[in-house]
N, C-alpha and C positions, 0 to 999 in steps of 0.2 A: 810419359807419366813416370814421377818418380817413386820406387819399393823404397818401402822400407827395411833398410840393415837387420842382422842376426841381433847386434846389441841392442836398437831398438824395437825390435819385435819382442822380444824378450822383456822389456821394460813397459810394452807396450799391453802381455799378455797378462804379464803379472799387474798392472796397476787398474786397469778397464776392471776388471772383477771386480778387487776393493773396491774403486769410485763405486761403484754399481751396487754393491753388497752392501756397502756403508752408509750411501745417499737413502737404499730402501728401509733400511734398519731404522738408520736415523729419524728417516723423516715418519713411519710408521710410530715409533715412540713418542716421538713431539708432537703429532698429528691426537695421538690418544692423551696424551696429557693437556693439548689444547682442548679437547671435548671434555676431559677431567674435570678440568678450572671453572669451564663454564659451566659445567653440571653442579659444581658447587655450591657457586654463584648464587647457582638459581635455588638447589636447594636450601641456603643460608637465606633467601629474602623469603622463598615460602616460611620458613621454619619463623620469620621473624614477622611477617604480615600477618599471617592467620590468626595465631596465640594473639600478636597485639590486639588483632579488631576485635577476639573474643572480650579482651579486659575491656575494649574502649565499650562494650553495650550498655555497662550500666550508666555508666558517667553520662553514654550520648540520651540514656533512657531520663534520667534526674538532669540533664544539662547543666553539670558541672563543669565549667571550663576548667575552674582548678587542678583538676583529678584529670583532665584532658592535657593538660600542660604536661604537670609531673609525671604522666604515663609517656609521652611521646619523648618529652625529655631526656625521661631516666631510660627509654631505649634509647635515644641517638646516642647517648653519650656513651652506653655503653658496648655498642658495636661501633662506633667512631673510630677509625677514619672509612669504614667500608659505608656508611652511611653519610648519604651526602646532605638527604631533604627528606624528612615525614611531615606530611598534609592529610588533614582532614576535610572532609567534606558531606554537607548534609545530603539528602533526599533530594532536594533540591536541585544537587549540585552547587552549592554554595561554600565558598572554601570558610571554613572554621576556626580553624587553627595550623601554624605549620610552623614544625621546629629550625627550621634557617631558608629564609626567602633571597633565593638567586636569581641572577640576570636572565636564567632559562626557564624561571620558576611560571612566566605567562601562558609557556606552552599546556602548562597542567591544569590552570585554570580555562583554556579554552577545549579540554578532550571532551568528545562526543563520547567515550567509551565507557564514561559511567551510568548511562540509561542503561536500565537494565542489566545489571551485572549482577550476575548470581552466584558467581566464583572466583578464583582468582585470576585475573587477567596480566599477562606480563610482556612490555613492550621494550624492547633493545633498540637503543643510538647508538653512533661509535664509541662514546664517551659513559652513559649509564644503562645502567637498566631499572626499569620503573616497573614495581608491581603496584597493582588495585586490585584491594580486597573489599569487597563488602561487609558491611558493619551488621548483621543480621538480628531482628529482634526474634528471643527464642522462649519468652515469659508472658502469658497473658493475665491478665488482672483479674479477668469474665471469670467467676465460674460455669458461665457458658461455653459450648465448645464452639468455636470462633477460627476457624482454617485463617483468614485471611488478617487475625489479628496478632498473629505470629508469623516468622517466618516470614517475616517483610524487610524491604530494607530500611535499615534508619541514615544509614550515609556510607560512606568511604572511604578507604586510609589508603594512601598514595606513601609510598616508603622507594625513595631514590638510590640505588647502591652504585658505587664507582667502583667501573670496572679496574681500576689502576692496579689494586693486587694481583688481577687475574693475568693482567697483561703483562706485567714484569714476571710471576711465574711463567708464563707462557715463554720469555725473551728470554729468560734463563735456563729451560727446557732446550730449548734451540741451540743456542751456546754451547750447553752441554755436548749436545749432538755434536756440532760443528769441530768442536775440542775433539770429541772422540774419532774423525771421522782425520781427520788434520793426523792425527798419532799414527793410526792405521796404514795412512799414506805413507807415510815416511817410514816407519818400521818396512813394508811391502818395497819400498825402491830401495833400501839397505838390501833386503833381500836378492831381489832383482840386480844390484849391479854386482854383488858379490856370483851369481847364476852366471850372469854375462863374462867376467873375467874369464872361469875354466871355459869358455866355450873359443873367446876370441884369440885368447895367446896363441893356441895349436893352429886358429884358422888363418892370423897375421902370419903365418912364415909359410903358410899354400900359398898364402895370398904372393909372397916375396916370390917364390921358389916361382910362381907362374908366370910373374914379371919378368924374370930371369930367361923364361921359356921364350916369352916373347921379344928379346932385345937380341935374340939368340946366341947364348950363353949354353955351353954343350954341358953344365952342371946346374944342378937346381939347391945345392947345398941342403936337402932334405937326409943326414946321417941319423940322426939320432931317432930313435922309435920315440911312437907314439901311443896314447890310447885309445881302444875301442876303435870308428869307427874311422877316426884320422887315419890310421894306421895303414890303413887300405888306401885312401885318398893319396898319403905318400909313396907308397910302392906304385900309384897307379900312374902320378907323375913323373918317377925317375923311366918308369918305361916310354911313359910319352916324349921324353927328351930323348931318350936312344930311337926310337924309331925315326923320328925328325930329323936326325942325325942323319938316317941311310935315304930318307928321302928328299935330302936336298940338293943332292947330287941328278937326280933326278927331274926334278924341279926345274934345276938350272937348264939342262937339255933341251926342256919344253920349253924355256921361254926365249930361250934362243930361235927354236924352229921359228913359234909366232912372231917373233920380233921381224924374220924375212919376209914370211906372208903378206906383214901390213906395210912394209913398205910397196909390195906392187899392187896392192890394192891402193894405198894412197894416190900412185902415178894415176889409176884408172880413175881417179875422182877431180882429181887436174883437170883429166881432160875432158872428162864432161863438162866441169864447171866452165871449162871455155867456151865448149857448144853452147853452152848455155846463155852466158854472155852475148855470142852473135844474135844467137832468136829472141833475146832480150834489145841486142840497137835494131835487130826487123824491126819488131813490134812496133816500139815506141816510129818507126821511121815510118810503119804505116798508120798509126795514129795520129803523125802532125799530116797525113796525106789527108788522111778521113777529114781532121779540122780544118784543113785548106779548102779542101771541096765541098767541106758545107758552109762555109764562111763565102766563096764565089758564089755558090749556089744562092745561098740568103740574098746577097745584094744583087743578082740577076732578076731575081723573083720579086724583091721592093722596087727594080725603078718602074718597070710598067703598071704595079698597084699606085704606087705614088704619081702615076698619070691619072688613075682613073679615079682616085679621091681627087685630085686636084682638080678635073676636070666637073665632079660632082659638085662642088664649094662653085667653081664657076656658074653651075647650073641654079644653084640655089638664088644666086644674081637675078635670076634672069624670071620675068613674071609668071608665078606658076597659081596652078588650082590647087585646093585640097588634097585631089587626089595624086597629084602630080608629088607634088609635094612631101604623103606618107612616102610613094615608092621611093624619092630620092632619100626620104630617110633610111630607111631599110637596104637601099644599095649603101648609104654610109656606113651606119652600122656592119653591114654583112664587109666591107672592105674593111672597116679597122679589123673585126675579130679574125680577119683571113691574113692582116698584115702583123697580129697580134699572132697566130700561128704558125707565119712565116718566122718568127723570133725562136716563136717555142722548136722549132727545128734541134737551133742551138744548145736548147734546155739539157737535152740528151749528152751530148758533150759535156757541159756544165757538172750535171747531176754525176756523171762518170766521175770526177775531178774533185765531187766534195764544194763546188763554188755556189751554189743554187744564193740567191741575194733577192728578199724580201723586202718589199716595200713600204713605208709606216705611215700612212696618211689618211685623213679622214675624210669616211663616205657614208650615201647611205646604204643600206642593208636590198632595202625594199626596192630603190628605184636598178641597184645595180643587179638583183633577180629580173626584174621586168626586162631590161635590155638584155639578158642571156633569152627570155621564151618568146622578144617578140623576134629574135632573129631566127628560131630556133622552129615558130612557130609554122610557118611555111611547108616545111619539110614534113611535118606531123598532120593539117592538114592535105597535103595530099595525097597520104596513105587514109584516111577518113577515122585519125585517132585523136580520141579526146585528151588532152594535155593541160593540166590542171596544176595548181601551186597553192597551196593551204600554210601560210606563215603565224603562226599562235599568236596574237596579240598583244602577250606580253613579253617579247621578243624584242628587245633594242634597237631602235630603227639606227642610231649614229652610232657609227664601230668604229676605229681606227686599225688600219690593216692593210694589206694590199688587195683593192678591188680586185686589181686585174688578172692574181691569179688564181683568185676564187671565184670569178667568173669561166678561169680557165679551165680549172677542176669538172662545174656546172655542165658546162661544151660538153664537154668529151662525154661525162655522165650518160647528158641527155643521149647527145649525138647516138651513144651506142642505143641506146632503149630504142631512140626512133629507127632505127637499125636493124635491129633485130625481133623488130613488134610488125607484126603484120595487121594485127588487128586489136581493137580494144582500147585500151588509154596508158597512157603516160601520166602519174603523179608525183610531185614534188612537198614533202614536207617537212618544213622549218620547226625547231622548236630550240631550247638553249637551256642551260643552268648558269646558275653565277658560281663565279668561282671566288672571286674577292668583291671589293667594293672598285675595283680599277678594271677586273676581267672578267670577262664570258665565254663561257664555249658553246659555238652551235654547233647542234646537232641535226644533219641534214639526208634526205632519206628518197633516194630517185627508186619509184617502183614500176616495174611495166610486165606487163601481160604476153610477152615475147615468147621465143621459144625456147628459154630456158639451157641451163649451164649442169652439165653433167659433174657430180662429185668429182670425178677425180682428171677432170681439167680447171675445174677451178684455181689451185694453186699455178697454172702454168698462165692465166690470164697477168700475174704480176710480175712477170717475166721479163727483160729486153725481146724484144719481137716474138715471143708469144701471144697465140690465140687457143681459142677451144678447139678447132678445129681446121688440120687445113686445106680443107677446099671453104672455107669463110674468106681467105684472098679473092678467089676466081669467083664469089657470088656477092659478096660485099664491100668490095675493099679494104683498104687498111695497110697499115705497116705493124703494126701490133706494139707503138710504141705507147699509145696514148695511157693506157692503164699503168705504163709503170711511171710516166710522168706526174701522171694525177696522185699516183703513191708518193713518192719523194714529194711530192708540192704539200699534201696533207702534212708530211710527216716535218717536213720542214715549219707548217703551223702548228704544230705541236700536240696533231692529232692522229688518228688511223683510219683507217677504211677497211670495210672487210662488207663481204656479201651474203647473201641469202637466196640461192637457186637451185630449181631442179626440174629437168627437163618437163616443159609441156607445163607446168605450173609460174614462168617468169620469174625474174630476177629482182631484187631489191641490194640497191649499194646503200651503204652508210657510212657517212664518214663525220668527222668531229674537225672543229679547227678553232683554235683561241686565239680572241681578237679583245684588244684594249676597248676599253669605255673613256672617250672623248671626258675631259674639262666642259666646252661649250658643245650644247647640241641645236642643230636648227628647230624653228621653230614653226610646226605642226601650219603648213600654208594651206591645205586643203579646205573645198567651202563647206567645213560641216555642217556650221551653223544654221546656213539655209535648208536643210535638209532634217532638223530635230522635228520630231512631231508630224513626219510627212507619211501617207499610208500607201505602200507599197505592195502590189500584188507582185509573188515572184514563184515564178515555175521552173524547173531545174531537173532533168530525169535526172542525169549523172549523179550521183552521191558525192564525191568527194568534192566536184563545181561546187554542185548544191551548198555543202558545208562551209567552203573557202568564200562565198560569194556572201554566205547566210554572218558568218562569221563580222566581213567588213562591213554588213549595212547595221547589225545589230551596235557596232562599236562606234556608227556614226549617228545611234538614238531615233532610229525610225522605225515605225510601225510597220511590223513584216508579217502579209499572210504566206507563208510558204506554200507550196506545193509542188510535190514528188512525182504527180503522175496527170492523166491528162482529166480522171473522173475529179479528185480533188479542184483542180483548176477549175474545171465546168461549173460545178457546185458550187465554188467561192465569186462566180462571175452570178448565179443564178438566185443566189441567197444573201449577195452584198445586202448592207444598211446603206451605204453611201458609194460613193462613187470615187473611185481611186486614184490618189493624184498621180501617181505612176505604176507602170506596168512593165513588168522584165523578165523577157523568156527568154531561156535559155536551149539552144538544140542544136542538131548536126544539120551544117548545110550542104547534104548530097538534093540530087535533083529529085530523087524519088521522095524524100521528105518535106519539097516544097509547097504541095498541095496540102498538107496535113498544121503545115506553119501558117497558111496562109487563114487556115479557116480558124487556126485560135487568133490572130492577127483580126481578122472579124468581126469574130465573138467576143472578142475584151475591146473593141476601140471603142463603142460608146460607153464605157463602164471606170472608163480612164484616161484626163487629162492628158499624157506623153506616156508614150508607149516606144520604148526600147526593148531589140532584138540584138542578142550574144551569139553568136557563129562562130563555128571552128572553121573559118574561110576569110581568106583577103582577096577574094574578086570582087572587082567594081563592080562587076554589071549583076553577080547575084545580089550584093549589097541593094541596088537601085533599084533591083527589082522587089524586092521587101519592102524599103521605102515608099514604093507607089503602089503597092496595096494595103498602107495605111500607117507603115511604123514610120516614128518619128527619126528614128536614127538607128544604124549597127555598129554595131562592136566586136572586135575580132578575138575571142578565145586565144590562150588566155588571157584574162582582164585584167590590165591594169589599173592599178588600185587610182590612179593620181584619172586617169581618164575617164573612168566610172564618174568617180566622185565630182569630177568636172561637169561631166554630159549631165548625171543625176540633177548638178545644182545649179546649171545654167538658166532655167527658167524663172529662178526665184532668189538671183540676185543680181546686184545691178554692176560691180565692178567683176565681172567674168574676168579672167586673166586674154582670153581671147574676144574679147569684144567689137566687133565690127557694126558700124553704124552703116549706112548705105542709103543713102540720100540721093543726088546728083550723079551716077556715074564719070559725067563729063566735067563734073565742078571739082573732083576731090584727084587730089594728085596719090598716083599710084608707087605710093613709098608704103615701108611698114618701120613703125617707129615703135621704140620703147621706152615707156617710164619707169621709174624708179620710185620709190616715196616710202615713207610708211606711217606719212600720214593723212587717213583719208580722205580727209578737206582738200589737201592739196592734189591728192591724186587725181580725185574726182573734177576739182577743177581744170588742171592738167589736159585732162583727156577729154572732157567737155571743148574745150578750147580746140584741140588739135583735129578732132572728130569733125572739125567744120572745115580742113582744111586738105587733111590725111586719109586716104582709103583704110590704113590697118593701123588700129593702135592696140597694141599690147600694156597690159602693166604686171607687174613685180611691185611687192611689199619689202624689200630685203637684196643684200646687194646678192648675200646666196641664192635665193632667187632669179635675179637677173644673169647672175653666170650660169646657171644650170640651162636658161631659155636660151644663152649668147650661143651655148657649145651645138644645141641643134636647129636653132633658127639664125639668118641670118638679116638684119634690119640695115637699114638706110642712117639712120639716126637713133643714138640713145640721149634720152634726158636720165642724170641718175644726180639724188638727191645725195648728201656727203653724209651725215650723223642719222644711222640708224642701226638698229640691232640686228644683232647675230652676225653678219658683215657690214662695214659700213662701206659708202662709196669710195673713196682711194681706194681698198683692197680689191673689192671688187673690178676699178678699173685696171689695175697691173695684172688681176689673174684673165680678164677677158683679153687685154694684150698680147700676154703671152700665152695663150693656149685656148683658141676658141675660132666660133668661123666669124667673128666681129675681130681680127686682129687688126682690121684697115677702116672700122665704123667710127664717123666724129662721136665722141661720147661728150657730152653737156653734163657740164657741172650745174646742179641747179641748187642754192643755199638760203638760209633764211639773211643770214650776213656773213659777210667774209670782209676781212682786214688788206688790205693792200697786199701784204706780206705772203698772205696765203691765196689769195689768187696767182699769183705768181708762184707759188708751187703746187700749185694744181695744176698748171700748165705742165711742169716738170714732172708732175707724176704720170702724165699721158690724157689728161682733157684737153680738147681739140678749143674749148673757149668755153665762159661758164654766165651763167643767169642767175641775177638776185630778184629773191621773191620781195614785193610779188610781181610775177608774170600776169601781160598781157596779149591781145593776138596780137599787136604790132613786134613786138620782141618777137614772138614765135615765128612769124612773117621773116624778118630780120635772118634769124639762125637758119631756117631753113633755105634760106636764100642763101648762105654763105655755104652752107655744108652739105646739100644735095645737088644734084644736079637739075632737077627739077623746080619751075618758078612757084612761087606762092600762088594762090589763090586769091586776086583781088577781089574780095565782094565791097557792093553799096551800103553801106551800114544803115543809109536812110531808110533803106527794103526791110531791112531787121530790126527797125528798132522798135520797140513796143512802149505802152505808155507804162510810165513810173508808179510803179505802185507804193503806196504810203508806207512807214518804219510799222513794222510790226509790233513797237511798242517806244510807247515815248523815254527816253535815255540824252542825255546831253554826253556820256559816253559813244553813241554808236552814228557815226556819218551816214547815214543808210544813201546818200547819194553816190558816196566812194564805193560803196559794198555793192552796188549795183557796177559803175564801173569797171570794178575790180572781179565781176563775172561776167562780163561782156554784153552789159544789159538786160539779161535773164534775170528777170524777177525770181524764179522758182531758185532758181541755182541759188541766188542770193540769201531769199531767203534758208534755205538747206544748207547752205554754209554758214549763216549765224548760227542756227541752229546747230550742230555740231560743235560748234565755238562752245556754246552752252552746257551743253553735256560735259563735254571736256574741262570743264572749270570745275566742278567739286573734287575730282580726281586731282589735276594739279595743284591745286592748295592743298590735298595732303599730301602729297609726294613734297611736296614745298616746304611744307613744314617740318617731316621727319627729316628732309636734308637736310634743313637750317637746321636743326634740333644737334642733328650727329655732327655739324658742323663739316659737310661732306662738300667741300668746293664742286669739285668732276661732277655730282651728279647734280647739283644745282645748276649747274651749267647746260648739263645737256635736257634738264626739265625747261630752260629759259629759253633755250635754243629750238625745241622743238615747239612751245606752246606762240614764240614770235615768229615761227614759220606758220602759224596758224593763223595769227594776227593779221598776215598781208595780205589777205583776202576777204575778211571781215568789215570792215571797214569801221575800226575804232582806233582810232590813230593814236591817241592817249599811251593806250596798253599797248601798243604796237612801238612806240616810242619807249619806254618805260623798260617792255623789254631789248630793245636794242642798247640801250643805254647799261642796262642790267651784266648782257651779253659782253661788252665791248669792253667792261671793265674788268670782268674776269680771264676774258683772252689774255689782256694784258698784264695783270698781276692778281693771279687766284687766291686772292683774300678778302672772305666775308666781310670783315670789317670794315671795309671801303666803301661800303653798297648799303650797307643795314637801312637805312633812312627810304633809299629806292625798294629792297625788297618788301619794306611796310608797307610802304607805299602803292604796291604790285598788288600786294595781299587783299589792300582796303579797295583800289579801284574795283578787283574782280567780284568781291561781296558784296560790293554798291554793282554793280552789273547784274547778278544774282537776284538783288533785291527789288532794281528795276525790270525784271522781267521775269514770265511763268512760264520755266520751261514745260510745265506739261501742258500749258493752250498751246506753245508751239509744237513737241510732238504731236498733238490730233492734225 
């Protein structure tokens, strides 16, 4: 910070007063002469309103304008220029008279403040001031006494004055001020530097004389006396130069001794810094030891996991049951996240290093929680803890981000809670903020009922191999890496974790982590729809089940009677109006509770359609044993959302994604095959077809879809359709290539048309050979001959064939002999796929039209495309042509304009289609 100098402190003491003394002076005078002016002001328009309204009473009494004139006149003119506007005005308020009408002059004519005026009223603008004086009559005619016939008003006189006099007094008031306050200054720093000079000259040659001291100069040239208190100042520093003098000899002595000292102390720092050195190349030489040995380590540990995945994916080959089938998935799963931990070894080394490397890709949220609790879930029941997951609903399902180490995080989380909980539950809950319109942070929150973490080992848990306590190695294991890895992993998404424990009351972690918001998100595959309006009885002790469970049925639009305990339940079983299309209990499967499950399993099975049981248990044979005391199905704690919503809607619709038909055992060949589509005419034809031929047909709406079912199921055969949304088939074929247990499955391309050009790179992009709609079983016959191992199925068509039922409505549009056909002589099918055709037409001629409209080629294209994949099944050849024609010309060169005549054309068949037929006699 810089002082201010002797001369300017001086300049400074002397000038602050004046400013100060002058500004208050000043401004107190002009402040009193501004209040002056305006006092004047005022009293000059009283002095001129009152007197006038007295003259004006007789004139206003006899209504002489004349004498109204000359009176207002001969004022204005004679106080002119302070007078701007005199106005008269009756009783009324009606203006009368006014000696100069200006452009402001309206205002006066609309004042409210002449009702009832009894004195003089006086109103201020910037620019006037305006008095109103009442015109009062004070003479009665009566010689009767008459209060009300005097002392009334007869009108008003309005007298305008411009303030401009008062103002220029006023700005010449100031000025003044300003003049005198400007002289003051100036006179005051005349003052002030002539102060300054006698102070600085005596103090400029201390000032030299100590320079001199410092440059060490054995004279300070200080001869000549001074005054007052210099005087002393100078004797004080010719002594400080003579002792300086004796003590630099002195001096010298000393700094010679220190100058030896620091050279042998320097030697002694040599030589440590060499020791230092060697235990610096140890280190780092046991450092590349450590990363040797855990790099041999890693890849000892992957080749026999990588036998026993491998051996897994074999298995899945090979014909299995349901239950076969979860286990092998649960051994996959539990292998990758063990081969997945095998990695995180190396993480430690990494994270040391500063390298930690984040992955950027899109997942979902919901399904990558489920696969951390179903693996996780095992472990939890068989300690007999409830293990729950409550995700907010308004929680982004598609995130972009690294799944796999935010599952990795999850692990360790749980893993400890399951760990260190002996009894009670395990809760997981999700919730987020948005942070922009591109990102979110979740917020995620493992709480468990364990035996809790004492304040002051808490900070030792984020340690490199710290724990709370160590005899926790010899009773639980561990290495006590996992909590600082899960640290660095948050902190690397650009979050924190911190906890909430204390012994005997359990633990709660919290951590935050920000993930991107996807451009495209998938699109909501679950079968809600079958499920709106469906009445659910649901029982639930647990609270936070309860909630998590109450939460997803309420946001799939179904009627929930809840129930928390077992007297509610009984009551809603005993006091129902109707009878419940589903039933869902929730409870602990120990064996002492099985008696207790079994008799509400009892008491609700005649009161409810399907009846589902939630268990925190993956044994088969308690499972079977529920089952054959009357439930229709179990579910293993905790629930996954996608499996619920399946199991819930399996009864009440017709394309399940797992749909097994089961006819003939000995007639259908034992493959599992998957479709693709996502249209579902086609699907449903599709798999009607194959059902007569295939033990397992699956379908997928969407090629993301189909890779999510490729990576944990393994099929014999895919049929996957090319143009659909959210993924189309290409992509979908390259991502099940490279990374799924279909990397060796023939996939079928199945299209509404394809060019020459592009079957031949469909080949190249990885279909094994491909089908143009429309499909029939001989084709099916065909492909599956060429690409399983297994023969087709020849059936007798003459055994099948039924008689032909007539067109459902008369059309020279509709072949109803091809539409039959073209669904393998099923009347019903037939009919149900026109019918669809039907639906589907008022939607595509608006999409039709707003494409044409925008002149949007692409999406016209893939409206022509999907609606002629409709067409091949229908059997209206017309429209079926029309669009392939439509189709073919815009593969070729994407310009409207080439087609108009056809697209009118399209438009008017499907409205004469419309016209010949009611689609609502065909929905009943």
């Amino acid at each position: 910070m810089t002082k201010l100098g002797l001369r300017d402190s001086v300049l400074t003491l002397t000038l602050i007063p004046t400013v100060i003394i002058g500004l208050l002076l000043g401004g107190y005078f002009t402040i009193n002469r501004y209040i002056e002016l305006d006092e004047i002001l005022y009293q000059q328009g009283t002095t001129i309103s009152e007197p006038l309204a007295i003259a004006l009473e007789q004139p206003m009494l006899e209504k002489n304008k004349q004498l109204l004139n000359r009176l207002i006149s001969y004022t204005h003119n004679k106080h002119s220029p302070t007078i701007k506007s005199i106005a008269i005005f009756d009783k009324n308020n009606a203006l009368l008279m006014t000696s100069n009408y200006h452009r402001s002059f309206e205002k006066l004519i609309n004042q409210k403040t002449l009702i009832n005026l009894k004195t003089t009223h006086v109103q201020k603008t910037d620019e006037l001031v305006t008095f109103f004086t009442p015109i009062i009559n004070h003479t009665s005619h009566d010689s009767k006494w008459d209060p009300s016939a005097f002392q009334s008003s007869l009108g008003t006189v309005i007298i305008q004055l411009n303030k401009d006099q008062a103002v220029i007094g006023q700005q010449r008031a100031l000025l003044i001020s300003g003049i005198v306050i400007i002289l003051s200054l100036v006179f005051a720093a005349i003052l002030a530097l002539r102060l300054s000079r006698m102070f600085m000259t005596p103090l400029n040659k201390l000032v030299l004389a100590t320079d001199k001291l410092v440059e060490g100069k054995r004279s300070t040239g200080l001869n000549d006396n001074m005054i007052g208190e210099f005087e002393l100042l100078r004797e004080g520093l010719n002594t400080i130069a003579h002792t300086m003098v004796m003590q630099k000899d002195e001096m010298q002595k000393n700094i010679d001794q220190a100058t030896s000292d620091y050279r042998e102390t320097l030697e002694q720092y040599e030589t440590s810094n060499i020791e230092l050195s060697f235990a610096k190349k140890e280190a780092q030489d046991a450092n590349r030891v450590k990363s040797d040995f855990l790099a041999k380590m890693s890849h000892e540990l992957r080749t026999p996991l990588n036998g026993v995945i491998g051996f897994t994916r074999q298995l899945y080959k090979t014909p299995l049951n349901k239950h076969q089938k979860d286990y092998l998935d649960t051994i996959m799963l539990s292998a990758n996240s063990l081969m997945t931990i095998i990695s995180d070894i190396l993480d430690f080394s990494k994270l040391e290093a500063g390298a930690m490397e984040l992955e950027s890709i899109q997942f979902q949220l919901r399904d990558a929680v489920n696969e951390v609790m179903t693996l996780l879930a095992p472990s939890a029941h068989d300690k007999q803890l409830e293990l729950s997951i409550y995700i907010n609903h308004q929680v982004p399902d598609d995130l972009t981000g690294d799944p796999t180490r935010f599952k990795q995080v999850l692990i360790n989380l749980l893993s400890n809670a399951i760990k260190f909980t002996e009894k009670g539950s395990i809760k997981v809950d999700i919730s987020h903020r948005l942070l922009d319109e591109e990102r979110t942070s979740l917020l995620v929150s493992v709480t468990d009922t364990g035996v809790g973490i004492p304040m002051d080992k808490q900070d030792s848990l984020f340690t490199p191999f710290g724990q709370a306590d160590s005899s926790i190695t010899r009773k639980f294991g561990g290495t006590g890496l996992g909590l600082i890895i899960t640290k660095h992993i948050v902190e690397a998404m650009s979050g924190r974790i911190t906890l909430n424990s204390a012994p005997g009351n359990g633990t709660c972690f919290t951590f935050n982590s920000v993930f991107s918001l996807p451009n495209h998100v998938f699109t909501n595959d679950l079968p809600t729809k079958s499920l709106i309006g469906k009445r659910i009885l649901y029982l639930e002790p647990h609270e936070h089940t309860h909630h998590a469970v109450l939460s997803l049925l309420n946001q799939w639009q179904v009627n929930v009677t809840a129930c928390f305990n077992e007297t509610s339940f009984l009551d809603a079983i005993k006091n129902r109006e109707f009878n419940y299309d589903v039933c869902l209990i929730g409870h602990m499967a120990s064996v002492d509770d099985m008696q207790q499950l079994k008799s509400y399993v009892k008491a609700v099975r005649e009161s409810t359609d399907y009846l589902y049981l939630m268990l925190n248990t993956v044994s088969h044979n308690m499972r079977e044993a529920f089952i054959g005391s009357g439930a229709d199905a179990c579910l293993s704690k905790p629930l996954n959302h996608r499996k619920l919503c399946e199991v819930l809607a399996a009864p009440y619709r017709l394309d399940h994604p797992t749909h097994n038909i089961e006819q003939n055992d000995q007639t259908l060949l034992p493959l599992k095959v998957l479709v693709v589509d996502d249209n579902d005419a086609n699907l449903k034809l599709i798999r009607t077809l194959l059902c007569e031929q295939i033990k397992t047909v699956e379908t997928a709406h969407n090629g993301s879809q189909a890779y999510s079912l490729s990576k944990s199921h393994k099929y014999d055969v895919i049929f996957m359709d090319i143009q659909m949304p959210i993924m189309d088939g290409i992509t979908a074929c390259k991502l099940i290539r490279e990374s799924s247990l279909n990397e060796d499955t023939p996939i079928i391309a199945v299209t509404a048309h394809a060019l020459n050009s592009e079957k031949e790179q469909l080949l190249k992009d990885g279909f094994k050979g491909y089908l143009t709609k429309p499909i029939d079983e001989d084709m099916l016959k065909q492909i599956i001959s060429d690409h399983s191992p297994q023969t087709p199925v020849n059936r007798d068509k003459a055994k099948t064939d039924t008689p032909q039922s007539p067109a459902p409505f008369q059309s020279s549009r509709i072949d109803w002999a091809q539409a039959l056909q073209r669904a393998g002589g099923k009347n019903e099918l037939a009919l149900e796929m026109l019918n669809m055709l039907l639906l589907s037409v008022p939607e595509t001629l608006t999409l039709l039209a707003k494409a044409i409209e925008s002149n949007d080629c692409q999406q016209v294209l893939s409206i022509v495309h999907k609606f002629h994949g409709a067409c091949c099944y229908t059997g209206v050849p017309k429209l079926k042509s029309l669009a392939e024609t439509i189709e073919t010309s815009l593969k070729n060169k994407c310009l409207l304009e080439n087609i108009e005549p056809e697209l009118f054309e399209l438009q008017d068949e499907l409205e004469n289609l419309l016209a010949d037929a009611s689609v609502t006699e065909l929905q009943r």
